[in-house]
C-alpha positions as CSV (number, residue, x, y, z in Angstrom):
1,X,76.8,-40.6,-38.7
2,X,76.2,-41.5,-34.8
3,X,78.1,-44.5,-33.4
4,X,76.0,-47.7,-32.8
5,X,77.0,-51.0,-31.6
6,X,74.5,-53.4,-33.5
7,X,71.9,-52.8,-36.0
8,X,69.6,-56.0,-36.5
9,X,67.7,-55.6,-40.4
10,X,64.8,-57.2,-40.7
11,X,61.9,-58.2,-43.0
12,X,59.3,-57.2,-40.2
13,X,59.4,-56.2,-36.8
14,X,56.6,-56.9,-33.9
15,X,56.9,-53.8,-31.8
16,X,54.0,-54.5,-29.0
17,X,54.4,-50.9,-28.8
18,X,51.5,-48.9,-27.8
19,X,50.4,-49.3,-31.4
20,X,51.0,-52.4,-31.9
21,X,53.1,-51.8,-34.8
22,X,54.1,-54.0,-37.5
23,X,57.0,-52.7,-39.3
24,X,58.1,-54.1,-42.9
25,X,61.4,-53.9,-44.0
26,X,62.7,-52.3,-40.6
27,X,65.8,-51.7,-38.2
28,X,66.1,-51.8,-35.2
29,X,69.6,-49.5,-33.7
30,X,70.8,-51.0,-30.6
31,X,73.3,-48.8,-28.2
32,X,74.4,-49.7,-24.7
33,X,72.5,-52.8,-24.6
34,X,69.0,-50.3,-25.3
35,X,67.4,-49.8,-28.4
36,X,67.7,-46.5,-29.8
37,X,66.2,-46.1,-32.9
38,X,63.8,-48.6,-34.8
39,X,62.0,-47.7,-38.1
40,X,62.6,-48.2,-41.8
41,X,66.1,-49.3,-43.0
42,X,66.5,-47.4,-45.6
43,X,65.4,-43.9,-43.4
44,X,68.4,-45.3,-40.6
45,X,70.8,-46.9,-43.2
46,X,72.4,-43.2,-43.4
47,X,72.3,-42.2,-40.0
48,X,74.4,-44.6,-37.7
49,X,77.8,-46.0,-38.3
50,X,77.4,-49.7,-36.5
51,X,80.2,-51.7,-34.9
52,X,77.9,-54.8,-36.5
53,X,74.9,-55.2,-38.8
54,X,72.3,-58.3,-38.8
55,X,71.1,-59.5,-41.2
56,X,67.7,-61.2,-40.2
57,X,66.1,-60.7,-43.9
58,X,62.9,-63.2,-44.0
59,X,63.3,-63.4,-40.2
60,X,60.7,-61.7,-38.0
61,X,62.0,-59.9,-34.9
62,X,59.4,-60.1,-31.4
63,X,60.0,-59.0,-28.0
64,X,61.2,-61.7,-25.6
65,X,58.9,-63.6,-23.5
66,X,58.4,-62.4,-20.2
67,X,57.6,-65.9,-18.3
68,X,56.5,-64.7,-15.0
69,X,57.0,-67.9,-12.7
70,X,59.0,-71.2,-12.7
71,X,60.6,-73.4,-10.3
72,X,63.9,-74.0,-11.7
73,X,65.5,-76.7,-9.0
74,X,63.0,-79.1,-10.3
75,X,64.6,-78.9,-13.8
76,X,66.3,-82.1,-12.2
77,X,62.8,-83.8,-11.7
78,X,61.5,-83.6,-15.1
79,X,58.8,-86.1,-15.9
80,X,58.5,-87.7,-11.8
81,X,55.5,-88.0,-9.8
82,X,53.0,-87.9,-13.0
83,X,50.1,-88.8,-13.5
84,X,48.9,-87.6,-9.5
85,X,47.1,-84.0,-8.2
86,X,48.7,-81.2,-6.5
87,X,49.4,-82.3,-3.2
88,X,50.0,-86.3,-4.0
89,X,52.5,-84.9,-6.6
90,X,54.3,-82.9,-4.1
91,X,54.9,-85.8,-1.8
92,X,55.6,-88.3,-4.6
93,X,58.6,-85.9,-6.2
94,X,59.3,-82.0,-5.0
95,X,59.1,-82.9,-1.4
96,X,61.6,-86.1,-1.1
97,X,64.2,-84.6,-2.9
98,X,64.7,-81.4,-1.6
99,X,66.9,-82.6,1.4
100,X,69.5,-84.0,-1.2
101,X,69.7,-80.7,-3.3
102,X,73.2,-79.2,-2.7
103,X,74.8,-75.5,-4.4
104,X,75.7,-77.2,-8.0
105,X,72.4,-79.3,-8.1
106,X,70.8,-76.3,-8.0
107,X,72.9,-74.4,-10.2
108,X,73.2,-76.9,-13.2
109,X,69.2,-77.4,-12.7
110,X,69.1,-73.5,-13.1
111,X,71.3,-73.8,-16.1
112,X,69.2,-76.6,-18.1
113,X,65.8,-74.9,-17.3
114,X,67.4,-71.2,-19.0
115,X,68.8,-73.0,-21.7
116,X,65.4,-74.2,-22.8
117,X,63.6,-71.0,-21.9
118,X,66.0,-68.7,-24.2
119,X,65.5,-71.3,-27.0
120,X,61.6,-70.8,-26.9
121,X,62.5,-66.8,-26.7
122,X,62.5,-66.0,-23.3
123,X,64.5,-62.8,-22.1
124,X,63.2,-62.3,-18.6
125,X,61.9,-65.3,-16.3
126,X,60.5,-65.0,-12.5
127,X,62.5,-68.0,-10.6
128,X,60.2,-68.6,-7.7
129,X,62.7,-70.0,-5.4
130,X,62.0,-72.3,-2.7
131,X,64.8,-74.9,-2.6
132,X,66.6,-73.5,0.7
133,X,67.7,-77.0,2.4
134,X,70.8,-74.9,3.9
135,X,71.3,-70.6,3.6
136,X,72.3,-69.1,0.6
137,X,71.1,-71.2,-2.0
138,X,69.9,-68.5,-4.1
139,X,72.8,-67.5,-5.5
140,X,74.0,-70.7,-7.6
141,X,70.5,-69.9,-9.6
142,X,71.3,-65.9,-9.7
143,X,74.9,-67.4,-10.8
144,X,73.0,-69.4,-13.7
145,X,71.4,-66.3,-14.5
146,X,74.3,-64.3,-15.0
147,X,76.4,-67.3,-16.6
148,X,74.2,-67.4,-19.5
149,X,72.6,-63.8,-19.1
150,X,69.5,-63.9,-19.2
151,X,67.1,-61.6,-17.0
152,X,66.1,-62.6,-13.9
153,X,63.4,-62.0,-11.1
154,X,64.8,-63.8,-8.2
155,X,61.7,-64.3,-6.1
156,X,63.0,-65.7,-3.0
157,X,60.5,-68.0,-1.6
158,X,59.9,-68.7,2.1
159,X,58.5,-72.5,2.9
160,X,57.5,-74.0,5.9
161,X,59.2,-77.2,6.0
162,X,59.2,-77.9,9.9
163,X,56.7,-80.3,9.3
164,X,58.3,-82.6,6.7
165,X,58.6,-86.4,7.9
166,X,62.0,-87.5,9.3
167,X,62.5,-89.3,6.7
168,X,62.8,-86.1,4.3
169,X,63.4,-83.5,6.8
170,X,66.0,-80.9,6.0
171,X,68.7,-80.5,8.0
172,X,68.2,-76.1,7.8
173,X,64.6,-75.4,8.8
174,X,64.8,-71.6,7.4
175,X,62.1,-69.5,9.5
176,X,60.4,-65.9,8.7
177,X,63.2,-63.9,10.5
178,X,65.5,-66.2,8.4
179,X,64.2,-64.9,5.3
180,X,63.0,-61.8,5.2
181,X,66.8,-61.1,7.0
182,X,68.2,-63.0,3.7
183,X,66.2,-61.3,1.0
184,X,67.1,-58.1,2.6
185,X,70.4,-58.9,2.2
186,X,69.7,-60.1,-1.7
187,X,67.4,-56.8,-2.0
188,X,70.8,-54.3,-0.9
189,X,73.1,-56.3,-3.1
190,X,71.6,-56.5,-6.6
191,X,69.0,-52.9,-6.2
192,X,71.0,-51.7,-8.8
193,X,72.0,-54.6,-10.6
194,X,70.8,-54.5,-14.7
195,X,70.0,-57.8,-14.9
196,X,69.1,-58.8,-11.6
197,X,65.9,-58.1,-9.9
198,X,64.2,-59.2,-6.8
199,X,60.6,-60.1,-5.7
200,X,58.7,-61.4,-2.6
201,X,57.4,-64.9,-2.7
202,X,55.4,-65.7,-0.2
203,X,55.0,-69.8,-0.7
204,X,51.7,-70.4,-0.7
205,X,48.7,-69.5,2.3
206,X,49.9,-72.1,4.8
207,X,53.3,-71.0,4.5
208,X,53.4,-67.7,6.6
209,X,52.2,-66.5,9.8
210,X,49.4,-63.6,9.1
211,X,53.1,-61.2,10.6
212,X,54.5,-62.5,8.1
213,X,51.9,-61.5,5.4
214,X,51.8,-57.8,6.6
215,X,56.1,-58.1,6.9
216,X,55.8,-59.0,3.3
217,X,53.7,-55.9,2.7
218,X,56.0,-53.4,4.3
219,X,59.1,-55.1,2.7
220,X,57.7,-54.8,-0.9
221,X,56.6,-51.4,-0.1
222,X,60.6,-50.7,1.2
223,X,62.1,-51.9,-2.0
224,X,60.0,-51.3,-4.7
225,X,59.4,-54.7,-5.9
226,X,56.5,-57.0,-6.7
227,X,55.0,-60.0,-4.4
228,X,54.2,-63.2,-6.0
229,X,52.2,-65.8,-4.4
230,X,50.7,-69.5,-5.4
231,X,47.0,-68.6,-4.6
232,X,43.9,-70.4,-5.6
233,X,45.8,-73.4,-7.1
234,X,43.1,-75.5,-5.7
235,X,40.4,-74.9,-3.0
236,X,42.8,-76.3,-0.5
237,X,43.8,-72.4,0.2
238,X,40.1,-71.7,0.9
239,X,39.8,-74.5,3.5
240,X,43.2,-73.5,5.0
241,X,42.4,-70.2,5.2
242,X,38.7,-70.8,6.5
243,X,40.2,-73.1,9.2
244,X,42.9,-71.1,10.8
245,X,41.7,-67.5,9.8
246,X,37.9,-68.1,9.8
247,X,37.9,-66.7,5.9
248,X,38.9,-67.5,2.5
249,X,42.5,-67.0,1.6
250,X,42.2,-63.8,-0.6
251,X,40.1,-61.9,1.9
252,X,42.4,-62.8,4.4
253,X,44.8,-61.4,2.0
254,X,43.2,-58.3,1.4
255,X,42.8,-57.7,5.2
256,X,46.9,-58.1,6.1
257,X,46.8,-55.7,3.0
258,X,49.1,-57.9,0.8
259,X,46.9,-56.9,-1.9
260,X,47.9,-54.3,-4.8
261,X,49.3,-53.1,-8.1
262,X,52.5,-54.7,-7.2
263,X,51.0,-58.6,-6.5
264,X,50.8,-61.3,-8.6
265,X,48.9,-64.3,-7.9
266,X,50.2,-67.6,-9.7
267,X,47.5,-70.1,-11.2
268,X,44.3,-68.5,-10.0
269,X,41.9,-71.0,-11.2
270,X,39.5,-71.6,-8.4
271,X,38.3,-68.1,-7.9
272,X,34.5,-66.7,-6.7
273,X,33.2,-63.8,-8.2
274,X,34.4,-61.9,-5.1
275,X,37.9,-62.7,-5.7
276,X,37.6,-61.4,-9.4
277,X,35.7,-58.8,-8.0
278,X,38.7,-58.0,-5.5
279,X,41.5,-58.8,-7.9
280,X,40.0,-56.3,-10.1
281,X,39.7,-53.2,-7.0
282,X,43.4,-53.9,-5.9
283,X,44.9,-54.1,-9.9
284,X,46.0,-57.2,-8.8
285,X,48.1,-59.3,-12.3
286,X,47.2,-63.0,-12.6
287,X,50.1,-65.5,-13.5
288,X,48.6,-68.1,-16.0
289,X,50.4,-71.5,-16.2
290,X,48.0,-73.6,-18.4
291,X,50.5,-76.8,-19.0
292,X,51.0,-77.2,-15.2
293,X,47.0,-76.6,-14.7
294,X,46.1,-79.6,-17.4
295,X,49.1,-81.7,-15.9
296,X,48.2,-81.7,-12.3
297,X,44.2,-81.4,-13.0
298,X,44.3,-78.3,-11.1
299,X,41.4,-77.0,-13.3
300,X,41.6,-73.9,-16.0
301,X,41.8,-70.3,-14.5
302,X,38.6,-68.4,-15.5
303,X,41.5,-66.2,-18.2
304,X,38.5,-65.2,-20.7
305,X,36.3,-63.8,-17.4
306,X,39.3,-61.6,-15.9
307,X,40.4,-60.7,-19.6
308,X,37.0,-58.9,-19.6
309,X,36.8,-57.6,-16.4
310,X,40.6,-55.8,-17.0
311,X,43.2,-57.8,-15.1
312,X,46.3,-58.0,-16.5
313,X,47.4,-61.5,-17.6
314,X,50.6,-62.7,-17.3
315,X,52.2,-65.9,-19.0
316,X,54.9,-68.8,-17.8
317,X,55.7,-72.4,-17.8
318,X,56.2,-73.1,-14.1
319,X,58.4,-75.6,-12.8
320,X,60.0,-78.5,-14.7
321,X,58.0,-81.0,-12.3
322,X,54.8,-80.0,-13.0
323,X,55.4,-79.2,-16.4
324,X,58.2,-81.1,-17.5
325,X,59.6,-78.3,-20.0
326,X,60.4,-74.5,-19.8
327,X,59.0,-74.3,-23.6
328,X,57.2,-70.8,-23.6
329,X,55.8,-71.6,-26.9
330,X,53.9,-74.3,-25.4
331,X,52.7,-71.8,-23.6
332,X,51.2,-69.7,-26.1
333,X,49.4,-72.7,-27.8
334,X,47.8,-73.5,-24.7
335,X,46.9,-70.6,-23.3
336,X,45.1,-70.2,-26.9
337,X,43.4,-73.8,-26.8
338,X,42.8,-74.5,-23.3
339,X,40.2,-71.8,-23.3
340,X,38.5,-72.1,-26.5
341,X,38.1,-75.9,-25.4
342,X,36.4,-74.8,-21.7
343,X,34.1,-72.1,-23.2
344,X,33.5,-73.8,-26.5
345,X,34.2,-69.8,-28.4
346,X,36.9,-70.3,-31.1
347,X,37.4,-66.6,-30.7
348,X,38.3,-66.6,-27.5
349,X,42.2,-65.6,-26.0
350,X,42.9,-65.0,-30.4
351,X,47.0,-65.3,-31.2
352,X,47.2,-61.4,-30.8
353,X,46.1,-61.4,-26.9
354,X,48.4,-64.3,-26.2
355,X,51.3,-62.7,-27.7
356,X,50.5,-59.3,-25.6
357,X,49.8,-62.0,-22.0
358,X,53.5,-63.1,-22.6
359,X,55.1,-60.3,-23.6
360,X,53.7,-56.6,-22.3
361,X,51.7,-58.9,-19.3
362,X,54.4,-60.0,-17.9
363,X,56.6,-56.8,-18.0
364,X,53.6,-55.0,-16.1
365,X,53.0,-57.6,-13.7
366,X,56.8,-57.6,-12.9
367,X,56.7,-53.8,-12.5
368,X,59.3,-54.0,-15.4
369,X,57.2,-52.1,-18.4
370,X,59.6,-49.4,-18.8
371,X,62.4,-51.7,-19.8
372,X,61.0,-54.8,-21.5
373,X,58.1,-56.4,-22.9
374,X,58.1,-54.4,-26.4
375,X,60.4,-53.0,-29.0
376,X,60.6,-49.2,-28.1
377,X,63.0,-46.4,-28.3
378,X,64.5,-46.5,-24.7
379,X,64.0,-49.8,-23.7
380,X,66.4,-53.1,-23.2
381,X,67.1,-54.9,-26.7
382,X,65.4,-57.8,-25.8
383,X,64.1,-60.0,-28.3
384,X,64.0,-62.7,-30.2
385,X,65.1,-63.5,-34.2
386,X,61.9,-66.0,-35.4
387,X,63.1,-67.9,-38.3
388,X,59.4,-68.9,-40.5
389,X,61.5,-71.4,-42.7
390,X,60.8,-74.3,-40.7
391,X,58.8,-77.2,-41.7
392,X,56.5,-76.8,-38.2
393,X,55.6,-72.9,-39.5
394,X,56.0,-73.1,-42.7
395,X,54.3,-71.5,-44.9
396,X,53.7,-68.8,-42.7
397,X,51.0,-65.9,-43.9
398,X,50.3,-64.7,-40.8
399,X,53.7,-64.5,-38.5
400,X,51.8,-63.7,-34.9
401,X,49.7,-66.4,-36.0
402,X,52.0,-68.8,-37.2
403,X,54.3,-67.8,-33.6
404,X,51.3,-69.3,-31.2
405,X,49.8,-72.2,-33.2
406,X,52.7,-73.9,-35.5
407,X,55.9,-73.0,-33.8
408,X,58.6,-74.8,-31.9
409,X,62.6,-74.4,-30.6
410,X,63.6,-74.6,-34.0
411,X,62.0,-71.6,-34.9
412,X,63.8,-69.3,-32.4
413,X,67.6,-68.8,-34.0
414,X,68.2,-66.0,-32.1
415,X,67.9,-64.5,-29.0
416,X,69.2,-61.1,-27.3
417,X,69.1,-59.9,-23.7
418,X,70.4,-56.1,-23.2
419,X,71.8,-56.0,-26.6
420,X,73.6,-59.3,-25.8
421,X,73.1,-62.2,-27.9
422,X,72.5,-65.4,-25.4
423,X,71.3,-67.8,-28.1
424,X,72.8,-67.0,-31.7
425,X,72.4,-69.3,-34.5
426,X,71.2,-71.9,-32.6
427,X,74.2,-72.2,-30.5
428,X,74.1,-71.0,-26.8
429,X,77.1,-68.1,-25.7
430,X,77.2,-68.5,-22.4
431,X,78.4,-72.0,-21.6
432,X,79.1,-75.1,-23.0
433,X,75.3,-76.4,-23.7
434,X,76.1,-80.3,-24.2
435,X,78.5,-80.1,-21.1
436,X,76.0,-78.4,-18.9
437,X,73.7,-81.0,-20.0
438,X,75.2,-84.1,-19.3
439,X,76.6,-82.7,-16.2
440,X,72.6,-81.7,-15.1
441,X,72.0,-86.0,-16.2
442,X,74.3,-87.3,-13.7
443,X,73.1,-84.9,-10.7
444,X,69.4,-85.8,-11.8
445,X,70.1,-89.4,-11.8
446,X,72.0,-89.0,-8.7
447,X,69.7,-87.4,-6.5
448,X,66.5,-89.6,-7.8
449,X,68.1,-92.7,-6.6
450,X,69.5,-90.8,-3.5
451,X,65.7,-89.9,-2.6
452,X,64.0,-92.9,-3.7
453,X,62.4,-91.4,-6.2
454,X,61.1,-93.8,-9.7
455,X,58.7,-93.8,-12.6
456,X,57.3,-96.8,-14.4
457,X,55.2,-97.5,-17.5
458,X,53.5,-100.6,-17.9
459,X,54.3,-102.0,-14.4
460,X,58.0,-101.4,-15.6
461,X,60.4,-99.5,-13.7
462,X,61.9,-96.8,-15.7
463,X,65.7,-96.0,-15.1
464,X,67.6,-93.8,-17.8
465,X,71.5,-94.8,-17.6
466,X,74.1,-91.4,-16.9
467,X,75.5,-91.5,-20.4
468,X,76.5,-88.5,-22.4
469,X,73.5,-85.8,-23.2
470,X,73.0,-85.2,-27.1
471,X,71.8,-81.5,-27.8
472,X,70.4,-82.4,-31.3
């Protein structure tokens, strides 16, 4: 019998392999954080001599969510500036509080947001990081990361915040030298890091010099790693674009050659059939974020149109301002509903493609496929343990059904990053959940009234007292 560290026993298991397997009363073998074996228990029950066995009978095993872009420094700006567009909620939250942020803001904001995520079954999560009101700021979110351990893609971000007012201007104006010389350093540091990977992030259109888009190019190509970009949010990137460069912001794109397998464009709802048309030429991946679309009224990407032209769709919340949660099955339900609503097909975006969006997407948008996104022989063990015995599934007939439309936090009891379990039983390993919590209350409410910063309801100002956090 071969050593193993953990074998997990299960009722059924949703591979996403190739195949798409379903497998009933199956095991999964997990050595050196990888999975090793996976098929029927009784066929492995004989074979491996495990340092631990699960027992997840009438559980459901799934491959962790890949959520391919959040912001999590606005964790600490849940629920402010609603109720306004794009821009107008920019400069009524994001934009007057990112002078205040300091190194444990930023790291407790990191901590809430992957707290949430892993108890909606996230395993790997794209941190598009702009906050840089000083250098070196992306390391108390990597910190998070590696607190709790979850997987990350550190996509540094660069900003142009030169022309913030005085009132709100930071006191670190970081440039294009400045960042392209700090995400090399962040690049030679973690290129061999397992749970640590790195990405370009290019802010949004306005936010680089057309050097700096070709810079980006030849740095991506240099490293190996993937470029992800807000684009097409709303046709503010088009008039941009059409202003400075004389063209629309993806053929400008396509020109500084910025463009490719490795590029993923965040939101993507106001595209012409030239831009699908381009997306489609370059294998360029598509990073949907319904909630934040329907909050802000950015409109709904055209998902069943690029389904069927072959771009790969990608899944994720993005940032706790313009979403106000990290809830990756919220995700699922909406991707689902949003676009049966807009094309008035019920059979559009069905359970089965949203699970394969959030799950395989995401790992081949991230250039990650080879280690995550389904439960094969050789890849990282990570998943999730779905627990159907819950009054918002239950009963459940159909569990991939039952995992998009009628499922919740509670659901998740479970959930496993490199073999590792970050979330077991409901209880977080990493940290201390209720003291990270209340901890993340007092710097919210801190920094809110440092910038300014209210909501009301009624005509009533709404103020929540620093009191301690309840995880219930």
């Amino acid at each position: 019998m071969k050593p193993a560290d953990t074998i997990i026993n299960s009722d059924c298991i949703v591979t996403m392999d190739d195949r798409r397997r379903v497998l009933r009363q199956a095991s999964l073998v997990i050595i050196d954080g990888c999975i090793r074996d996976i098929g029927p228990t009784e066929e492995l029950r004989g074979r491996y001599r495990p340092s631990r066995v699960i027992d997840a009978s009438g559980r459901v095993i799934f491959p962790g969510f890949v959520s391919t872009h959040t912001h999590l420094f606005q964790t600490l700006l849940k629920g402010l500036g609603r109720d306004k567009p794009l821009l107008e909620w920019l400069d009524s939250s994001v934009r007057r509080a990112l002078h205040l942020y300091d190194e444990e803001a930023i790291h407790f904001a990191a901590l809430t947001g992957l707290i949430e995520a892993v108890r909606t079954g996230t395993t790997t999560i794209t941190d598009f990081q702009y906050c840089h009101p000083g250098r070196g700021f992306d390391y108390p979110v990597i910190e998070a990361y590696e607190k709790l351990g979850v997987r990350c893609v550190m996509s540094k971000s660069h900003t142009d915040v030169s022309g913030f007012p005085p009132d709100v201007a930071l006191g670190y104006v970081e440039t294009e030298d400045d960042y392209f010389t700090e995400l090399e350093e962040l690049c030679l540091k973690y290129e061999r890091d397992e749970l640590i990977n790195l990405s370009l992030a290019p802010g949004i259109i306005w936010d680089h010099s057309e050097e700096g888009f070709r810079r980006t190019r030849a740095m991506a190509d240099r490293f190996g790693i993937p470029i992800t970009m807000h684009l097409a949010e709303t046709e503010d990137d088009d008039a941009y674009a059409l202003k400075t460069w004389g063209e629309r912001a993806i053929p400008f794109l396509e020109k500084c050659g910025v463009l490719g397998r490795d590029f993923v464009s965040v939101h993507s709802v106001h595209l012409t059939d030239e831009d699908v048309a381009t997306f489609k030429r370059h294998d360029v991946s598509v990073s949907h974020c319904p909630v934040a679309n329907m909050i802000l009224a950015s409109g709904a990407a055209p998902i069943p149109r690029l389904v069927e032209e072959g771009i790969r769709i990608s899944l994720a919340c993005d940032g706790a301002a313009s979403n106000d949660s990290q809830d990756m099955l919220e995700v699922l339900k909406a991707t689902a509903l949003q676009h049966k609503l807009t094309t008035r097909d019920a059979s559009v975006v069905p359970a089965s493609q949203v699970l394969e969006m959030a799950t395989r997407g995401g790992a081949e948008a991230l250039l990650l496929e080879k280690s995550v996104g389904s439960l094969e022989i050789g890849k990282k063990a990570d998943l999730f343990i779905y627990n159907p015995a819950r009054c918002r599934s239950a009963p459940v007939h159909d569990p991939v059904s039952a995992l998009v439309y009628s499922s919740g936090p509670s659901n998740i009891e479970s959930t496993m990053v490199g073999g590792t379990f970050v979330l077991e039983n409901g209880v977080i390993t990493g940290c201390d959940e209720s003291a990270v919590l209340e901890r993340a209350q007092h710097l919210a409410s801190n920094l809110v009234r440092r910038a300014g910063l209210s909501s009301s309801q009624w005509g009533q100002e709404m103020t929540w007292p620093v009191r301690r956090v309840s995880t219930d």
